[in-house]
N, C-alpha and C positions, 0 to 999 in steps of 0.2 A: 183126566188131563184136558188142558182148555185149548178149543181149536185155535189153529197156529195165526187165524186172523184176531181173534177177538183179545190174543195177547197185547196186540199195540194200544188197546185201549187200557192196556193195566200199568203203562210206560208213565202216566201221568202220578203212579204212586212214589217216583220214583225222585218225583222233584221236590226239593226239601229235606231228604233223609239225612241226617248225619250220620256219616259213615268214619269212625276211624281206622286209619289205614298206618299203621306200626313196622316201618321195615330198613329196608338200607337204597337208599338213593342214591342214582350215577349220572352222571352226563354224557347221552351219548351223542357221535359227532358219526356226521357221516359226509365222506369227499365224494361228490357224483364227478365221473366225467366219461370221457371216451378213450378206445384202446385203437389205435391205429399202426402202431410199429411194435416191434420187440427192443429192448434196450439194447446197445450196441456192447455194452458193458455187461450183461450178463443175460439168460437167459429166459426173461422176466416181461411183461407187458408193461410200458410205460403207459399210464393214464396220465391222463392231460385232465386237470380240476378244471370245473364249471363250476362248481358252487358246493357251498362247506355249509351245510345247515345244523344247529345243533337240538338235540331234542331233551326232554326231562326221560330219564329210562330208570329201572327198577320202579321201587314204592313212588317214585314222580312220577311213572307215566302211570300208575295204578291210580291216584287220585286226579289225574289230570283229564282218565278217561271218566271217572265218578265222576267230574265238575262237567265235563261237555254232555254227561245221561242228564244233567239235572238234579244230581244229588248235591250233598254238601258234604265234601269231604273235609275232615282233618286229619294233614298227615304229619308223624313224628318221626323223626329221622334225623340222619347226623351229616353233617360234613364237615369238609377243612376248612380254614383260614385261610383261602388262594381263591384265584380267578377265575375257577371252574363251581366253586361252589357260591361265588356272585353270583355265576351266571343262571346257576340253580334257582339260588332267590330270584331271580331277574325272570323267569319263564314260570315260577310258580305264582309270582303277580299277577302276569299278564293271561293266565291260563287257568288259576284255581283261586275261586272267592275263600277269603277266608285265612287267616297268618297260621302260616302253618309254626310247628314246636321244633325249631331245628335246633338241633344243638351245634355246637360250633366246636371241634376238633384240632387246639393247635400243634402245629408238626405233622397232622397226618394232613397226606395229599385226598383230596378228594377225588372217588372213582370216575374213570373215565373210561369208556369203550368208542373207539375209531373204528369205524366198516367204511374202506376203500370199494366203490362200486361203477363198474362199467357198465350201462343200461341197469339191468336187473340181475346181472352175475357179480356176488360179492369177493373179489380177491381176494382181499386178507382184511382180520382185524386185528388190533392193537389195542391191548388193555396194559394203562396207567393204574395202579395200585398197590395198596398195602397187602399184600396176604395176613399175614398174621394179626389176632386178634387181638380188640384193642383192652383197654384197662376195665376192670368191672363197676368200674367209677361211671364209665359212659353209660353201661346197661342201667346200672340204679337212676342218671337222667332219664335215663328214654323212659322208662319205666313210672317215676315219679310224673312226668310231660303227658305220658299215655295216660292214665288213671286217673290224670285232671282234664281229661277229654273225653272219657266215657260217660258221662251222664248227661242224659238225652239221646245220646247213639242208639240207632238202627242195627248197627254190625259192626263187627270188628274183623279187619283185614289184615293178615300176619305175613307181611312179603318179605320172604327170607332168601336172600342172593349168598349167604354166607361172609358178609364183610362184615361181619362184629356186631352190628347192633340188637339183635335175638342172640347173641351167644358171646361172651367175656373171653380172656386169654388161656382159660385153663378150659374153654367148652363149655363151661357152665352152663346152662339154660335156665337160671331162676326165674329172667325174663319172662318166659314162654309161659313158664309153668304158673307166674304169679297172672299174668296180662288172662293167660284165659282163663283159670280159676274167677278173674274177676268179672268179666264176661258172662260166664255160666250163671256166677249169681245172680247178676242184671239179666238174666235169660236174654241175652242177644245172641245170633248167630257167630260162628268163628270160621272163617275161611282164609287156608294157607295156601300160598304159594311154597311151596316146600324147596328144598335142598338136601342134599345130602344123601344118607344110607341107612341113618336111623330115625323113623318116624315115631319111636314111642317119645320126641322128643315135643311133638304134638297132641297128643295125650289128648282126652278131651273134646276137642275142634271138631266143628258141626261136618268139616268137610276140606280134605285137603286136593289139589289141582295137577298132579303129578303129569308131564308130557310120557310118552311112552316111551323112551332112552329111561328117564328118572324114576319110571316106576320098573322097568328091567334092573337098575342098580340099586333100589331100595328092598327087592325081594331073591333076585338074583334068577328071577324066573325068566321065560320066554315069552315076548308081549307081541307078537305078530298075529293077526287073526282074533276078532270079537271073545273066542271060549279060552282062548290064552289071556289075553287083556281081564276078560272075568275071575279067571282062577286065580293071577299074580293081585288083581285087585284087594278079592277078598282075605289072600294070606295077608295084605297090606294092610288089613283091618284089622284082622286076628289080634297081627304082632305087636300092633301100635295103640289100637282104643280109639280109633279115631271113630266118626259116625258113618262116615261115606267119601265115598273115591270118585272124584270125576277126573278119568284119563282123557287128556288132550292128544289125538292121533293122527294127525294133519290131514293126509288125503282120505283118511279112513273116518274123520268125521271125530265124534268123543262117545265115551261109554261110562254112563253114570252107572254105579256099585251101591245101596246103599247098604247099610249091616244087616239090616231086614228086609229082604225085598228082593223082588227082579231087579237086573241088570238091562239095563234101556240103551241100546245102542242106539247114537244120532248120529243119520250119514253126514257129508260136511257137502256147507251152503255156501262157497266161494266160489266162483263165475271163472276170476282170472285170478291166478296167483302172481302178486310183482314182487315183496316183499313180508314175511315173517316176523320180522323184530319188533317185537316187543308184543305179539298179539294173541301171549301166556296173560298180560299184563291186562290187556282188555276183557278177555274169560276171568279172569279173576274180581275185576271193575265191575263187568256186569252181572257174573252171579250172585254178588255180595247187595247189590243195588238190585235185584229180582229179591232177595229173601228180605232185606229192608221194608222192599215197598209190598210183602205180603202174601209174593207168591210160592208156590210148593217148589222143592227143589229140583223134585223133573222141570217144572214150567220155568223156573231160575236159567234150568241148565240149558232150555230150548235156547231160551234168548239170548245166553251166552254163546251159545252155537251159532245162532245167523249174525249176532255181533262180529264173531270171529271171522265169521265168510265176507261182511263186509270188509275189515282193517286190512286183511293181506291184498285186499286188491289196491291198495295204496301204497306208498316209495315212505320210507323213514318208519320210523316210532309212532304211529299214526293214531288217534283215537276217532271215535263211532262216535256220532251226535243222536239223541233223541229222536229228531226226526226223521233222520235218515231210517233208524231203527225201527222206527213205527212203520214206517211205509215198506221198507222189506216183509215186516211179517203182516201187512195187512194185504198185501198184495198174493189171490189168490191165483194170479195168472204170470208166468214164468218173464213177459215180457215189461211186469211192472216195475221189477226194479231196475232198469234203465230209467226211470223219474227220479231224478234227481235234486236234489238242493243246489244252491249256489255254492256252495262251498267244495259239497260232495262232487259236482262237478269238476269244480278249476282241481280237485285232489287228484281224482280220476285218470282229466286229461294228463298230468304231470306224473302220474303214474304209467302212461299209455309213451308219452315224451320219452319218460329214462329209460321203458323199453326199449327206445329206439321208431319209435311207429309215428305216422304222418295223422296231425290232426286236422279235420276239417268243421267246418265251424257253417251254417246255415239258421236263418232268422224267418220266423211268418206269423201270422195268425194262423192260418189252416184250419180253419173252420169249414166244415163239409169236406172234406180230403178228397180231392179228385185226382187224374192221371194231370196233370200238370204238376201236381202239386207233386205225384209219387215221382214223375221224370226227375223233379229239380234234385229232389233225396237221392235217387240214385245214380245222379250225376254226381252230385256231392259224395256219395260213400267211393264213386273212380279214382277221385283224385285223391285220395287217403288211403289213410289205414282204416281209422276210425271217425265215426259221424258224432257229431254236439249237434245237435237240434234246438232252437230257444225258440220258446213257444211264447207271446204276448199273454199276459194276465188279462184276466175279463173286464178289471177296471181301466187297463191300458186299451183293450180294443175299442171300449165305446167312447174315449176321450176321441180317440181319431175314426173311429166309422160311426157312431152316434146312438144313441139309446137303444135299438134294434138289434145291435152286434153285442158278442156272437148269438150265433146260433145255438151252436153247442159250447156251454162251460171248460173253462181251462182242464177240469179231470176228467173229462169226456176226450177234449180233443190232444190230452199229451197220453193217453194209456193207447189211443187207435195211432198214434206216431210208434209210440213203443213198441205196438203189435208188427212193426217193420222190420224183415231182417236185415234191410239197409241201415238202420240206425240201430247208435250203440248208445246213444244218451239221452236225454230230453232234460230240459231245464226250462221253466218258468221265470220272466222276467217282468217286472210292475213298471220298468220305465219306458218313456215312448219309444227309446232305441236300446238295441243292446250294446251302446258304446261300451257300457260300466263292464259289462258281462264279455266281450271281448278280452278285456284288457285282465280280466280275471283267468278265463280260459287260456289264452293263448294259442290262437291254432297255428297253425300250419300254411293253410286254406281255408278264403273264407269264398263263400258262394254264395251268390244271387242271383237273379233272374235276367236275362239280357235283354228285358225291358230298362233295367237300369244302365247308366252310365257310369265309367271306372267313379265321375269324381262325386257319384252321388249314392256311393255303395256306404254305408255308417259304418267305419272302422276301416277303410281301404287303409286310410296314413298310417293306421295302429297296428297293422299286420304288415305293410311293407315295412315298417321300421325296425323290425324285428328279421328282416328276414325271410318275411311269407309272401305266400301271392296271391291272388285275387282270380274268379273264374267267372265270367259271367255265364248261368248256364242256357241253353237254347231253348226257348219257352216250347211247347203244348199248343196247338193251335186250336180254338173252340173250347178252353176249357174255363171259366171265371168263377169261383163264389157267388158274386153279386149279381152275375147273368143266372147261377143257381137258383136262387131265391125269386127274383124276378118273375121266371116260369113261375114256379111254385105258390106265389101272389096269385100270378094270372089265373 
């Protein structure tokens, strides 16, 4: 087994894989806002929408998390002829290199899933769709679409939501049974996303992804506790032929099964939990993109596990970036993954928002960390909930303090911020200010030093105008960097 740092260094096999991804795509929408009354009309919490974002869900978000690993996904999948499956085309442009094989469905509506959410408690959802299965005219497309994407392919991903495209009107599974047959020949891996109750419908496939509700209805067993979860596993294998069961088990982490072998319990690597959806979708993205780019299916499944501890700490249908990833598992100290990307940040914050929590927002170099510097941190973690730390890049420090600066490098000085339990982020920025990086975050609270003045604080306008406010905090007396160094000449 490869230690859990020197995995990030295997992330780079991951870019370029073609990966096909064969299943049924939805659109899913989700209303954030807030619950302040009960409806007068019935007994029900009125939310008040703030913002309706839509996201690619099913085999969309599976290939969508494949494109942001750095693989190359093609995905074949069906929709309708309506404005939900524009919009499908419209975020698999902007989200997944590469034309994907849609086929185009007229008469049927294309699926849609609505999750009404207040902070991070989901009300209710509302699914748009067909139940019933569609003609076996559509599976011979998907199937003809698939089979002219398989050569060159790394994997083949089987994401079966149960809307028809792995199964015709009468059930049929010719699909399944022709797609991996053809698979096996090409010796590529087969990873499903499963549905249903019968997995000898999977026959075959290197490895199916069962949550533990779906592997309790596929065996009929009891999946509570590691030697339950093993037992129902392996009847799961027995019945079906399949290679291997990785159970997804939310707080309990995942338990990989394979047909020969120990059972390898993985506890679960997620910090905060804000939302769930879709992040069956990313374990399935990134095990498929681990066995692609070469690695053993324990070490597949490791990195599907800290993938997964990343995405629920994010609001929506959320996918994992490479680099984020890398840095989770290179980081052999609990307080590294608070470094952050720019991206991963402003997600974060916006996940920390629709909890409901007060962001605060502070900018430095911070080179040599002294109690001035810890004051200002733990002034700024007062007025919040949560701390964003923007650390200056080392090519930004010596544009304005001069060849000399810093002292200590950008991953010297954001892993000893991280080491704070005042701070809950750190993010790195290359430009002279974090104008851009504000406007990205969004705090709450931004905080600086009460050496500066309101109109000289970079972003005061851009956080009043939203609504925030500004802190200057009460400096340290006797404490300087540059008086640091000074001595230390001397």
């Amino acid at each position: 087994m490869t230690p859990t740092a020197e995995l990030s260094s295997r992330l780079a096999a991951f870019a370029g894989a073609k990966i096909v991804c064969v299943g049924d795509v939805m659109l899913d929408r989700f209303v954030y806002g807030s619950v302040e009354r009960i409806s007068p009309e019935a007994p029900i919490p009125v939310l008040k929408a703030e913002r309706m974002p839509a996201m690619l869900g099913g085999a969309g978000n599976v290939a969508h998390n494949l494109a942001t690993l750095g693989a190359a996904p093609r995905l074949v999948a069906a929709i309708g002829d309506d404005g939900a499956g524009a919009e499908i085309r419209a975020l698999l442009a902007r989200g997944v290199d590469g034309a994907p094989a849609l086929a185009t469905v007229p008469g049927r509506p294309t699926t849609i899933k609505t999750r009404f959410i207040a902070g991070t408690q989901q009300l209710l959802r509302v699914d748009e769709e067909r139940t019933d299965l569609p003609a076996a005219a559509l599976q011979e497309d998907i199937v003809r679409r698939a089979l002219a994407e398989l050569p060159g392919a790394a994997a083949l991903v089987l994401s079966d939501y149960g809307k028809g495209v792995l199964a015709d009107a009468a059930g049929t599974i010719v699909a399944l049974e022709r797609l991996i047959a053809a698979a096996r020949a090409a010796a590529l891996p087969v990873i499903v996303d499963p549905k249903g109750s019968d997995y000898r419908r999977y026959r075959g496939a290197d490895i199916v992804t069962p949550n533990r509700a779906e592997l309790a209805i596929a065996t009929g067993m009891p999946t509570q506790g590691d030697a339950a979860v093993e037992a129902a596993a392996r009847r799961l294998i027995a019945a079906s032929g399949v290679g291997a069961v990785l159970a997804t088990r939310g707080a309990e982490g995942m338990t990989l099964v394979p047909a020969d072998g120990a059972a390898i319990h993985l506890p679960a690597e997620a910090r905060e939990v804000f939302d769930v959806s879709g992040a069956g979708d990313t374990v399935v993205a990134t095990l498929a993109a681990g066995l692609a780019g070469g690695l053993s299916p324990l070490d597949a499944a490791r990195v599907a596990n800290v993938a997964a501890g990343i995405v629920v700490g994010k609001v929506g249908t959320a996918t994992v970036d490479r680099d984020e990833l890398a840095r989770a598992l290179a980081a052999p100290h609990r307080g590294e993954d608070k470094v952050l990307s720019r991206g991963a940040a402003a997600a974060r914050a916006a996940a920390w928002h629709a909890a409901g929590l007060r962001v605060a927002f502070t900018n430095g170099v911070f080179d040599l960390l002294h109690p001035g510097h810890v004051s200002l941190i733990e002034q700024a973690r007062a007025s919040a909930d949560r701390l964003v730390v923007a650390v200056n890049s080392d090519a930004s420090v010596r544009r304005l303090k001069g060849a000399s600066r810093p002292v200590q490098g950008e991953a010297s000085r954001t892993r000893v911020l991280a080491a704070l339990a005042a701070v809950d982020a750190v993010v790195v920025f290359a430009e002279d200010t974090p104008l851009e990086l504000i406007g990205e975050v969004r705090p709450d609270v931004l905080v600086k030093g009460a050496d500066y003045t309101l109109d000289r604080v970079v972003g005061a306008e851009l956080v009043q105008g939203w609504g925030g406010t500004v802190v200057l905090a009460r400096l340290e007396d006797g404490h300087s960097t540059t008086a640091t160094i000074s001595r230390m000449a001397r």
